[in-house]
Steps between C-alpha positions, in 0.01 A plus 500: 500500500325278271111451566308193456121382606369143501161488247321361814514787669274702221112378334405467148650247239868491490517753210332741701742463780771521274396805364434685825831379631736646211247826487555540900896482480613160567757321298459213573213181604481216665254254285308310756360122322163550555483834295697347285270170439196742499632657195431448124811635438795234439805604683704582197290770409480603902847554470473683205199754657722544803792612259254734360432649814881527618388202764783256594358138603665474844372218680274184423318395745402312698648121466330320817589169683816417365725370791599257768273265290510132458687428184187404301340797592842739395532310121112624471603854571787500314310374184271789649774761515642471174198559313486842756845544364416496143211749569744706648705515221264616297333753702853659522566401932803422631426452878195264649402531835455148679305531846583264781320200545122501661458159298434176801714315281788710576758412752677621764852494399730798377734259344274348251297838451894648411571150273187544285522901483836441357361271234243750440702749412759307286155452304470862510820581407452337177218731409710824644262517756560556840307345867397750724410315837293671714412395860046560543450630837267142531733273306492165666833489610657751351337854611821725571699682281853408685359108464488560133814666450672199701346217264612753210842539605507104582400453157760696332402532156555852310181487333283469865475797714241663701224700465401746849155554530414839805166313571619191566845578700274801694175295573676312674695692737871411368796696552560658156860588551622164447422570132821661513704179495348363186704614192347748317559257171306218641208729563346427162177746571315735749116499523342787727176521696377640748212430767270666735590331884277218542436189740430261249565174299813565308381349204180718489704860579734425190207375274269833579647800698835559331525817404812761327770601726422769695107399520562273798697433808817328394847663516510431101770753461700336799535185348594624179758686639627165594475352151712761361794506735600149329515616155141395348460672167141361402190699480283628767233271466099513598339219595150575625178217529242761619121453444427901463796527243381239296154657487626845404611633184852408402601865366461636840563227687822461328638874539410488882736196476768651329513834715504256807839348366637868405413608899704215583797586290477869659503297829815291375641827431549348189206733279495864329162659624461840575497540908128499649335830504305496783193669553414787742172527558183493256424793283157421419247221426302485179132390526382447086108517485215525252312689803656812661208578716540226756862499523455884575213437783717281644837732464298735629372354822865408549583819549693584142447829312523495115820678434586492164442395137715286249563779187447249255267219645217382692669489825435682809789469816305505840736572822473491889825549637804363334255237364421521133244348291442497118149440354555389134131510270750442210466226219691263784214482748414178559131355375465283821522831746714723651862324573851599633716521136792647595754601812730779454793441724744758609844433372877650604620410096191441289718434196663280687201322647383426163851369383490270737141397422615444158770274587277310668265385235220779589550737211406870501121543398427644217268836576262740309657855596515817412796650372449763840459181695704429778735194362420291820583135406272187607551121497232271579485278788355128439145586568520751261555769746666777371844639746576875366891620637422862695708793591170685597700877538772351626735634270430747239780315266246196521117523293200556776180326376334747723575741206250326233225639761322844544376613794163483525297711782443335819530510905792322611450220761568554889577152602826402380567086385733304344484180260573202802511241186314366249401155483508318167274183375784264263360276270502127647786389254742829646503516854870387490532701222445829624704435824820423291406818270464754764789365698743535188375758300386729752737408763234458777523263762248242522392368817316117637240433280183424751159279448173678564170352504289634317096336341625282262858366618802659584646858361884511512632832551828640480651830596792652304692811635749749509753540793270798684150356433384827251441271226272198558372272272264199645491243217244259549310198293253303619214176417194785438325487144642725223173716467486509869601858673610374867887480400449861319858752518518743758664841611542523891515878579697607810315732732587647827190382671287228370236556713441866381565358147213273509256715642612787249481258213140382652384857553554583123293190387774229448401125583741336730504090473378400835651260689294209707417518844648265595805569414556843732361170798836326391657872556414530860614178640843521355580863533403792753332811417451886599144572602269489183836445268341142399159634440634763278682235310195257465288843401761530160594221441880525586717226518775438764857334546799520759824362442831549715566865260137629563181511396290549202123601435386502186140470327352497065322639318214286267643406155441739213520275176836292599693730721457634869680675732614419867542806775807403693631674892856303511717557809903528368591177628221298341645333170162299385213514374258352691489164356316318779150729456559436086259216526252687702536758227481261197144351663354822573591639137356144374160589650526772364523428148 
């Protein structure tokens, strides 16, 4: 299907929009007036850079306060439209998008809103243009798609249609399958959008929360399922007015918009992507640092033995269990401290994985290997973190990165552990970002995003998944300062018993973060405890949470450059994370700094 965004929903000047549109895969744009008056481009030569960028001009827009006026007031915006008609003609559009009334002037009365829409678009029609009338979720009194289509159809003139907008028809709670009795030919254009659920003035949602399908809670998909079943042949078009969007780059910004539209073809059942690959569980975690020696005090006192050696670079692969960490002293390590770089995720098809990455928008890193290397393939994530496709000796048909390391002397560990999940910091501008990426091209499930207080506002966290919980990625962003370390990336380790964990990892001279006292006070008035089982808690710092599945104790260690690690006791049934100590953690960790 034929792809098209709105230049609202991207920052920069409009030739910078343009650009990352066309370079992200759209065909297509709808010109929005302000860009287009903030240019110093005419529109002729517009037109001419969208041609050079294989753009189509879809939609003008938009044309405000036109209707149900007082026949004065409609001979000024005629005069007014026909001067937006010449533009159009030069800037190469063949549709404009007029918005229902919001002016006081207008009236309440379809048949004169359907008389001078009709003499609109006889006006139109002389310029081949057609009117696209679309219904605003506020409009004064016209807010409802089916009200719209009825002063349309009253109107009966070929050259005005409709234009169905998912924000406005889903904002408001209407019934979508009505859609389905408008004629796919009068549907003159589709914009999409998204939103997070909010309780909130209309107006203010659609003007700053929007966000690409799949980013929100709307049944996007649903809706256009409707549109399709009468015909419509227009583009999939993206409508977003979203404060974070228009602060970010437009490159990436754009891409994240056009994989959102190809997960909602896949939906449709209407795309050509690769099936999801999901992951099985987490190979390893990559820590990159200009400073071995702390990373392996702390590895260490954790309990890991140093097992092995990469052949051919400064990398050392520390395991406990079935949980695997790589220290990397390489040319990568990062000047500001030791930091989580990479996850290496455990893959039934890694080929196929990466195929599917690829038709996704996240291309195959390129990679510095030996020809003896194992061929493991890597895309990046949107903070940067880099996702490697595993078949760690699952099959010997499939390369085993455990291959480019030699053995190096050492006493195995007696405690077994597991990586729990790893919790990611996303750069403010990505959040919904890197929910939509890990949901398509890993295939993971993501769960309720959740508010957490932390020193300096809120941090909004959300979980993504796979079906049995052994891959679990916390992806979290949050008001803290860039330079600060309290929203540093963390591995949770899965132990048997966190109590013996902690005083193990205390014993062999690791700092655990400790907790306030009065938080383990809050602990005994809500819950009961064994005999001395609060005391030990309070002694090391362990945190605690019950839900209906179980229970889970868990406690940190302090933060070694921007990284830390969490020890984790989770019954089976418990599927969180312990969200409701997070700001008790996020304080203590603050003091801390």
């Amino acid at each position: 299907m034929r792809t098209s965004i709105a230049t609202v929903s991207l920052s920069g000047s409009l030739t910078e929009r343009l650009t990352a549109a066309s370079r992200a895969g759209f065909g297509g744009v709808e010109v929005f007036e302000n860009d287009l008056l903030a240019s110093p481009l005419p529109p002729r030569e517009i037109r001419a850079r969208c041609v050079d960028l294989g753009l189509t001009v879809d939609l003008y827009q938009p044309m405000r306060d036109i209707e149900a006026v007082p026949g004065d007031e409609f001979a000024r915006n005629l005069r007014r439209a026909r001067h937006k008609f010449e533009l159009m003609r030069e800037l190469g559009a063949d549709t404009v998008l007029v918005c229902s009334s919001v002016s006081p002037l207008a009236m309440d009365d379809d048949g004169l809103a359907a008389e001078q829409l009709s003499r609109l678009a006889t006006l139109a029609q002389d310029f081949g243009v057609r009117v696209a009338y679309e219904a605003l979720a506020w409009g004064r009194h016209v807010s409802t798609y089916d009200h719209a289509w009825r002063i349309v159809e009253a109107a009966g003139h070929p050259a005005l249609g409709t234009c169905l907008d998912s924000f406005h028809i889903l904002s408001r709670g209407s019934d979508p399958k009505g859609i389905e009795e408008i004629p796919g030919e009068k549907i003159f254009f589709l914009q999409l959008a998204d939103a997070p659920l909010l309780a909130m003035d209309v107006l203010q949602w659609s003007r700053h929360y929007r966000c690409f399908p799949g980013q929100g809670g709307f049944d996007v998909a649903g809706l256009v399922r409707h549109v399709l079943r009468t015909g419509y042949e227009g583009p999939l078009s993206l409508e977003v007015f979203n404060d974070v969007f228009r602060q970010a780059e437009a490159g990436p910004t754009a891409v994240d918009a056009h994989r959102s539209l190809l997960v909602l073809q896949e939906a449709l059942g209407a795309g050509e992507l690769p099936a999801p690959v999901v992951p099985t569980g987490v190979a390893f975690a990559e820590l990159v640092t200009p400073d071995a020696e702390p990373v392996s005090a702390l590895l260490g006192a954790l309990g890991f033995a140093r097992t092995a050696r990469h052949r051919s670079k400064p990398v050392d692969l520390w395991e406990r269990g079935t949980a695997r960490i790589l220290v990397n002293t390489g040319p990568a390590a990062r000047r500001d401290g030791t930091g989580l770089a990479a996850i290496g995720l455990e893959s039934p098809d890694p080929r196929a994985a990466a195929r599917r990455a690829e038709a996704l928008l996240a291309p195959v890193l390129p990679r510095r290997r030996a020809p003896e290397d194992a061929p493991l393939d890597a895309v990046a994530a949107p903070d940067g973190t880099e996702l490697f496709f595993c078949a760690t000796g699952r099959d010997p048909e499939l390369p085993d990165w455990r291959a480019d390391f030699t053995d190096v002397p050492h006493t195995p560990p007696a405690a077994p552990a597991h990586i729990d999940h790893l919790a990611l910091t996303q750069p403010w501008h990505q959040y919904d970002e890197a929910a939509l990426f890990h949901r398509s091209v890993l295939g993971l499930h993501a769960q309720e995003s959740v508010d957490v207080a932390d020193p300096y506002g809120l941090l909004r966290s959300r979980a993504v998944t796979n079906a049995d919980g052994s891959v679990r990625i916390a992806l979290g962003v949050g008001a803290a300062p860039a330079d600060d370390t309290l929203h540093a990336q963390h591995i949770a380790l899965a132990v048997p018993d966190v109590v013996a964990a902690a005083r193990a990892f205390r014993a062999a001279g690791g700092g655990l973060l400790p907790i306030p006292a009065n938080y383990h006070d809050d602990l005994a008035a809500r819950y009961e405890f064994a005999d001395g089982e609060l005391e030990t808690y309070r002694d090391l710092g362990i945190l605690y949470d019950r839900e209906t599945g179980g229970v889970f104790r868990h406690c940190y260690t302090r933060t070694v450059g921007r990284v830390f690690f969490e020890l984790v006791e989770r019954d089976p049934g418990y599927r969180g994370y312990g969200a409701q100590n997070a700001p008790v953690r996020l304080a203590a960790q603050h003091t801390r700094r």
